[in-house]
C-alpha positions in Angstrom: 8.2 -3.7 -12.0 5.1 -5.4 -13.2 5.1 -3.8 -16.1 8.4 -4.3 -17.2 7.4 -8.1 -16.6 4.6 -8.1 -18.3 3.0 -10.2 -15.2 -0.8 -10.6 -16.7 -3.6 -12.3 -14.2 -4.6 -11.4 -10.6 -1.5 -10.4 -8.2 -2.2 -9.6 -4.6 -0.2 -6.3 -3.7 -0.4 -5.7 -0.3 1.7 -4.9 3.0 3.0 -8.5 4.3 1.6 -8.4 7.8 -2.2 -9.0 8.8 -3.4 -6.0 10.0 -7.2 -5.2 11.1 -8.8 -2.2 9.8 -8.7 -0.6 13.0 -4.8 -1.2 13.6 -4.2 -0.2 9.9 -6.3 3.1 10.0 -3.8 4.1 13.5 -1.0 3.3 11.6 -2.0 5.3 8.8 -2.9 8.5 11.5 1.1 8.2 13.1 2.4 7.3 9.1 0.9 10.8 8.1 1.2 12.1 11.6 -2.6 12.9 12.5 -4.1 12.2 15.8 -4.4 8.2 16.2 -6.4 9.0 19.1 -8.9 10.3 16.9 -9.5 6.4 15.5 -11.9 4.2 17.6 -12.5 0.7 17.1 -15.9 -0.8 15.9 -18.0 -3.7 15.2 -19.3 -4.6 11.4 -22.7 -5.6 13.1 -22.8 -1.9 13.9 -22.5 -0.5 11.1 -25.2 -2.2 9.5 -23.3 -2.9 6.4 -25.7 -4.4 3.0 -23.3 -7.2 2.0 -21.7 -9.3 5.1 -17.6 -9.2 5.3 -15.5 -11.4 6.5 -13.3 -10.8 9.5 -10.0 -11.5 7.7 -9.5 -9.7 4.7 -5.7 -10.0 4.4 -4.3 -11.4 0.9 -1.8 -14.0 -0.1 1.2 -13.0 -1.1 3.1 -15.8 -2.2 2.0 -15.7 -6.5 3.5 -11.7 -6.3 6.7 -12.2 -4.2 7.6 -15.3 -6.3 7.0 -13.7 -9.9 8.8 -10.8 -8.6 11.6 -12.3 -6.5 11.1 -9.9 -3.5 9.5 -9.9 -0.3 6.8 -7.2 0.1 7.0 -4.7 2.6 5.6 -4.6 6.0 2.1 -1.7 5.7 4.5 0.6 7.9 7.4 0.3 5.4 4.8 0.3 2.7 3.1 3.6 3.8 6.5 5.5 4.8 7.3 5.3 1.3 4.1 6.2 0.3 4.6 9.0 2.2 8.0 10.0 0.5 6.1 9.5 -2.7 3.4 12.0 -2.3 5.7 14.5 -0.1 7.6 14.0 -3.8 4.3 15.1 -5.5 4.9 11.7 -7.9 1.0 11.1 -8.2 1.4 14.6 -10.1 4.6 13.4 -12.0 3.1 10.4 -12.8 -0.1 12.0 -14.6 2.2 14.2 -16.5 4.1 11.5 -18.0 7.5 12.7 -16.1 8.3 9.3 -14.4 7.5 7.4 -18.0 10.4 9.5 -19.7 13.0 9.5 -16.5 13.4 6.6 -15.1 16.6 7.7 -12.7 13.8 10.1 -11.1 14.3 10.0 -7.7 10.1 9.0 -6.9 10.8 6.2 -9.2 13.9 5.5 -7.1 11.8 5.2 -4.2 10.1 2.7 -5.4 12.6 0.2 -5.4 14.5 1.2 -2.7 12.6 1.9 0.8 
């Protein structure tokens, strides 16, 4: 959809809710259904990290909803469908240059319609 816009500059794409990493990573574990329990929380002062990160890392939305006219998903809504997309093998698709000739694919389909 970008494309076919030709948006040029910086768009923030992201999930619309604030999520930390640690919250993110569990829904990520029940999205792909793998253990959540497996996921711990931890500190950045732990891991002893080069380059200091700031505690909220969540992006603004409002320059990519508005140039697109949409609201952007929720990460759970985002990574269902991200789910359907690889379970659809369309990485694969999209490296071969299927998706670029058929547009009425059903990955491509996915895309705009959760």
């Amino acid at each position: 959809e970008m494309l076919s816009r030709n948006l040029v500059g910086v768009y923030h794409v992201a999930g619309r809710d604030a999520l930390s990493r640690f919250n993110f990573c569990r829904l990520l574990a029940t999205t792909f259904d793998l253990d959540a329990s497996l996921v711990h929380p931890s500190r950045y002062t732990d891991a002893r990290l080069p380059a200091r990160r700031p505690r909220d890392t969540s992006l603004r939305l409002t320059k990519i909803e508005s140039a697109l006219g949409i609201r952007m998903p929720s990460a759970a809504d985002g990574l269902r469908r991200f789910r359907r997309l690889r379970e659809q093998r369309y990485l694969l698709q999209l490296r071969r240059g299927v998706l670029l000739t058929s547009p009425q694919n059903d990955a491509m389909k996915a895309l705009h319609h959760p």
